[in-house]
C-alpha positions as CSV (number, residue, x, y, z in Angstrom):
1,X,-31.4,60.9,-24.3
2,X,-30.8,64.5,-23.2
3,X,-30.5,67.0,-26.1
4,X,-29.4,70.6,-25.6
5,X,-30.3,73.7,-28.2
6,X,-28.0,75.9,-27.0
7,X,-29.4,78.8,-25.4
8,X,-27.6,81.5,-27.2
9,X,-28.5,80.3,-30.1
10,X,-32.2,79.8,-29.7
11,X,-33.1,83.0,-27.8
12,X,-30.2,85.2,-28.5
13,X,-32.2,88.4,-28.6
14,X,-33.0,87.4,-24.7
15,X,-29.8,86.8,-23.4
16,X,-27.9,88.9,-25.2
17,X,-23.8,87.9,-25.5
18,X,-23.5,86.5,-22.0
19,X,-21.1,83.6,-21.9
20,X,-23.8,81.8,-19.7
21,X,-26.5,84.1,-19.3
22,X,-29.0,83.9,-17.0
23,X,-32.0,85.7,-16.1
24,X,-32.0,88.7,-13.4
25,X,-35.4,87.7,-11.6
26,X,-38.2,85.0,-11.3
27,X,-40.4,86.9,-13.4
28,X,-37.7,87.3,-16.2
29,X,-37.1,83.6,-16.0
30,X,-40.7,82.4,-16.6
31,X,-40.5,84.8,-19.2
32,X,-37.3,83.2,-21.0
33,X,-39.0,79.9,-20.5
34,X,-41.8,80.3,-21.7
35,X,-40.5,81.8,-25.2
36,X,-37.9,79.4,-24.8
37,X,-40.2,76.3,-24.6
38,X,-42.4,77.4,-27.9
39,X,-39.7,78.2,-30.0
40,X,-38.2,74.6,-29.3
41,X,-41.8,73.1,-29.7
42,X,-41.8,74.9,-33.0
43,X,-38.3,73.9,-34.2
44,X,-38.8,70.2,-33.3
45,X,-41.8,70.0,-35.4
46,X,-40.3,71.8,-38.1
47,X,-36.5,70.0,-38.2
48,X,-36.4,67.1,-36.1
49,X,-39.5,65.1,-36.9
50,X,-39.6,65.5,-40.3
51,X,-36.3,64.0,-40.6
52,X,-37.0,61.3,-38.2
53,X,-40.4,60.3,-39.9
54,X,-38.1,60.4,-43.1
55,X,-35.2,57.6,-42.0
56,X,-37.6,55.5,-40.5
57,X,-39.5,55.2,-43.7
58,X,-36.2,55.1,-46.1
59,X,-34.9,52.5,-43.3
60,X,-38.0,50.3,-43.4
61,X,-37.7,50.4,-39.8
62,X,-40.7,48.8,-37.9
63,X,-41.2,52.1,-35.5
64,X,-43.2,55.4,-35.1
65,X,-42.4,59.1,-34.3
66,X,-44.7,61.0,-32.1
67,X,-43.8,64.5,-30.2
68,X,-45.2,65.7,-27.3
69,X,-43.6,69.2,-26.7
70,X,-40.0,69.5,-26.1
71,X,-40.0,65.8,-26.4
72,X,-39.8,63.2,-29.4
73,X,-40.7,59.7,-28.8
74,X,-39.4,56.6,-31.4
75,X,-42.0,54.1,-30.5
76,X,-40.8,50.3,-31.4
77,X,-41.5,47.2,-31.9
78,X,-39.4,45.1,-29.6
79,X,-38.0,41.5,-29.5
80,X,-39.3,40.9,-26.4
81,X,-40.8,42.4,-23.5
82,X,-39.4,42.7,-20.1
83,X,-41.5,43.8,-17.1
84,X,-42.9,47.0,-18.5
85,X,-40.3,48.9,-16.2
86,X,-38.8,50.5,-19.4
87,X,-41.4,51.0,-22.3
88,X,-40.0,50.1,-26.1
89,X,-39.4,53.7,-27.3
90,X,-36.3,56.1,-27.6
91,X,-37.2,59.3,-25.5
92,X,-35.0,62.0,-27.2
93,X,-35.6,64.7,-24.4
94,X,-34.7,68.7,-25.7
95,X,-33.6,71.4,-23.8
96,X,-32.7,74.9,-24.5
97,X,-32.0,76.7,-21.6
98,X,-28.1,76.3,-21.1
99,X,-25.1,76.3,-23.1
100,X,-24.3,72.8,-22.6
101,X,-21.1,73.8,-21.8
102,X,-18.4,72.8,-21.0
103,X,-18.6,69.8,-24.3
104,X,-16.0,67.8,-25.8
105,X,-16.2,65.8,-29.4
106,X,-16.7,62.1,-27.8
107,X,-16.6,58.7,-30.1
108,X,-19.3,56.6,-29.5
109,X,-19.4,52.8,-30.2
110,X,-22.2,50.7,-30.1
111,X,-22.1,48.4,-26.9
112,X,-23.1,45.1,-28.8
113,X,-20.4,45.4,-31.7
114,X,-17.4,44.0,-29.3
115,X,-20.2,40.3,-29.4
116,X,-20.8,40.5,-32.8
117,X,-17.2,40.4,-34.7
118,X,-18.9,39.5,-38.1
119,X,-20.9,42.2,-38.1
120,X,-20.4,46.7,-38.9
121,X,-21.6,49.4,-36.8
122,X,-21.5,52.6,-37.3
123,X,-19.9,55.1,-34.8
124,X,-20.6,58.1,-34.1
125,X,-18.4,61.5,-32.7
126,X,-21.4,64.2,-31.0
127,X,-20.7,66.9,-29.0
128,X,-21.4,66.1,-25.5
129,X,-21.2,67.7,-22.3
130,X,-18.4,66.7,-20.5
131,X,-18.7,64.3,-17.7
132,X,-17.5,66.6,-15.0
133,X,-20.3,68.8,-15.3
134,X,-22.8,65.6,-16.0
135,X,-21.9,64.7,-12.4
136,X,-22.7,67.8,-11.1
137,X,-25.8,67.4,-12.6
138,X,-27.0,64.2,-11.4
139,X,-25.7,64.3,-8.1
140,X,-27.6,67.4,-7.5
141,X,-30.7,66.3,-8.9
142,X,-30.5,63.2,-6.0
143,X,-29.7,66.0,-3.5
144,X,-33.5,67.6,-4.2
145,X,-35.0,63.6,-4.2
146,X,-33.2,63.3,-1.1
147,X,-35.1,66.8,0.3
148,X,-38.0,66.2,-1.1
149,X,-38.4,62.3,-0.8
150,X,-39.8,62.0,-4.4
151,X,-38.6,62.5,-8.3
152,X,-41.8,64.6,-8.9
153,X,-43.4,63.9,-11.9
154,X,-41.0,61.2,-12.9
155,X,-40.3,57.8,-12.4
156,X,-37.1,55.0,-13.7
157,X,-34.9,57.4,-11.1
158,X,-32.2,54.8,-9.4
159,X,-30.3,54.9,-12.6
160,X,-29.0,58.2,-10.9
161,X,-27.3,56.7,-8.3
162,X,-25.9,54.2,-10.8
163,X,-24.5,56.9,-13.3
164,X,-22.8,58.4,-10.1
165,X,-21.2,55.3,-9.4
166,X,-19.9,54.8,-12.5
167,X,-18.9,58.3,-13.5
168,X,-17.1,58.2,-9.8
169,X,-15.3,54.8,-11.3
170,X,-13.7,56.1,-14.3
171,X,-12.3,58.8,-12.4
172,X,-15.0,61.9,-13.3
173,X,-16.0,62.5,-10.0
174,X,-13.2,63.5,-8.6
175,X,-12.4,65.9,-11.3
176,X,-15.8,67.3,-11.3
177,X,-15.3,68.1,-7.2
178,X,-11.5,69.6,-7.7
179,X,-13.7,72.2,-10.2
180,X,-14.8,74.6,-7.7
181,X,-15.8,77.0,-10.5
182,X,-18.2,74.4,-12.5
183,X,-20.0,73.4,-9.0
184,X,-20.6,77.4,-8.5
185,X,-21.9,77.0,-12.2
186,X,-24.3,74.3,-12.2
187,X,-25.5,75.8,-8.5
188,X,-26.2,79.3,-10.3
189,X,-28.3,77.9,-13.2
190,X,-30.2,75.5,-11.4
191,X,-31.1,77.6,-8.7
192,X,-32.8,80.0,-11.2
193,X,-34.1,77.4,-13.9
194,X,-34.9,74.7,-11.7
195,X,-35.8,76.0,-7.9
196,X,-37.4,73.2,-5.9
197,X,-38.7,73.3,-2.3
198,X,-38.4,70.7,0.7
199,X,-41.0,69.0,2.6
200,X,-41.0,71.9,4.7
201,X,-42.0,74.6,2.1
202,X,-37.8,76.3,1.9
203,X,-36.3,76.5,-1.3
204,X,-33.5,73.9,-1.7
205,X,-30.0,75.5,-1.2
206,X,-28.4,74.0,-4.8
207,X,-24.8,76.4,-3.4
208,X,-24.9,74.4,-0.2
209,X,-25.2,71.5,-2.1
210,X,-22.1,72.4,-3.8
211,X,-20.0,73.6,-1.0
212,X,-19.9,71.0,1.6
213,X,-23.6,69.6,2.3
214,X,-24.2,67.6,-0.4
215,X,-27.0,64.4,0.4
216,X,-26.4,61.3,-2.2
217,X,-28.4,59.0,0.9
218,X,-31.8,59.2,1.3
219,X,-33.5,58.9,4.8
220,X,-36.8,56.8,5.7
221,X,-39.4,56.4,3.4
222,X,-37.4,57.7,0.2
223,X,-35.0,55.2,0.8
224,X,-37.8,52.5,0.8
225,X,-38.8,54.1,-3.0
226,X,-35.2,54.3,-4.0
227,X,-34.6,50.6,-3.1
228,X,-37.6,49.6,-4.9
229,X,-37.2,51.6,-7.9
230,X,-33.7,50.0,-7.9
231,X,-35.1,46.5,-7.7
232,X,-37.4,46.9,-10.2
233,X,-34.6,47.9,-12.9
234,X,-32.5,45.1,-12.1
235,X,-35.7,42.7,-12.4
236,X,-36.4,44.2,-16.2
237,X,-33.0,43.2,-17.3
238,X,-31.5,47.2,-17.6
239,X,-27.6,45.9,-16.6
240,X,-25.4,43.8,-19.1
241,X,-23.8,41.9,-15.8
242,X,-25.0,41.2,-12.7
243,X,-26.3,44.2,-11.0
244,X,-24.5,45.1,-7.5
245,X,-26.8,44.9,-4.5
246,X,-28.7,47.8,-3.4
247,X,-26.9,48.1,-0.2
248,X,-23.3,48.1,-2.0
249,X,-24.4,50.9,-4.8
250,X,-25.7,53.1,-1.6
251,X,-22.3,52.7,0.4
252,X,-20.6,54.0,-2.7
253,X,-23.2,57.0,-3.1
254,X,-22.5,57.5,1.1
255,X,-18.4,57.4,0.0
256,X,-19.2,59.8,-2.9
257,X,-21.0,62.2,-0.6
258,X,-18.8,62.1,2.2
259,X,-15.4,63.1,-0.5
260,X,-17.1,65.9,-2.3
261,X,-18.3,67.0,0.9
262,X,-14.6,66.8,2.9
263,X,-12.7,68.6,-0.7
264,X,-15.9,71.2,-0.7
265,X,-15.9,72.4,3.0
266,X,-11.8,72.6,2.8
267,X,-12.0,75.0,-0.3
């Protein structure tokens, strides 16, 4: 789960009053991030796990707490065990160095209460960030697997392509590529917060991404470790109904790619 700490909030005397600031220069940025990084460190252990630690205990819940920087593991005790794809813990993952804007107040339902009738969930209402700019998000992040061949440092990646697919589904996508202005948006901050390279060495062009070369298919041997990676999530059990075929989910990405791609180059 992907939690932001808004960065006006947490570094204000950084950014200043900057609707959504950014830093001028690399330098300036590994500055930012750096303060940025300890002061979320510092309020996590502070805030978040004390309270965590706390309901688990009042709950009688059979699970542990741990963090491990800007990230805060619930470690559980499952029912049963899959593959080992997916470990038994929550990963609540923070981040403070956007807005998280645009959000919207969205009601959230538990998945298994519409099986069991006899029993109460609770629901929830959080501030999320809206879809449109979640899609922007993802699909960019497979544009730099799709450079680079790899999700450095991380693994559990198809669910990307998934998400895409089903945020394209329910009618997101096409609202987040008619946004011309949120595209420019998630361009400008990634390309100063998270600059990547290609196998060749070049910084990864995030604007091109977002104005008409966008790559949702990988080529060659990324492909091979996207189609495994795939496999190996439907094999753990990760999809309430049968899981598409791999071929089918990339033919969807490939009609994704070549839309936002057509209504980016017109603009």
């Amino acid at each position: 789960m992907d939690l932001t700490y808004d960065i006006r909030a947490i570094a204000s005397d950084l950014v200043g009053d900057a609707d959504a600031p950014l830093p001028a220069s690399k330098t300036q940025e590994k500055k930012w991030s750096k303060k940025i990084r300890a002061r979320l460190s510092d309020w996590i252990d502070a805030e978040i796990m004390p309270r965590l630690k706390h309901d688990l205990e009042q709950q009688g819940l059979p699970a542990t707490v741990r963090a491990e920087g800007d990230k805060v593991f619930i470690d559980y005790t499952p029912l049963a065990t899959g593959t080992g794809y997916v470990a038994p813990a929550v990963m609540l993952e923070f981040g403070a160095r956007s807005t998280g804007e645009p959000s919207e107040p969205r009601v959230i339902h538990c998945d298994a209460a519409a099986y069991l009738q006899g029993l109460e969930f609770p629901v929830a209402t959080p501030q999320v960030m809206r879809a449109e700019r979640t899609f922007w998000e993802k699909v960019t992040a497979i544009h730099v697997f799709c450079a680079q061949g790899e999700f450095r440092g991380r693994d559990r990646f198809a669910r990307h392509w998934h998400d895409v697919t089903r945020l394209d589904a329910a009618g997101f996508a096409d609202a987040a590529i008619a946004d011309k202005a949120l595209a420019r948006a998630v361009a400008d901050h990634k390309s100063v917060f998270f600059a990547e390279k290609n196998v060749h060495g070049e910084f990864i062009d995030y604007h091109a991404a977002v104005a008409g070369r966008l790559q949702l298919v990988p080529n060659d041997g990324a492909l091979a470790k996207l189609a495994a990676d795939y496999q190996r999530m439907v094999d753990d059990g990760l999809f309430l109904d049968d899981a598409e075929p791999f071929d089918a989910l990339l033919e969807r990405c490939r009609v994704i790619q070549q839309k936002a791609n057509a209504k980016r180059a017109a603009q």
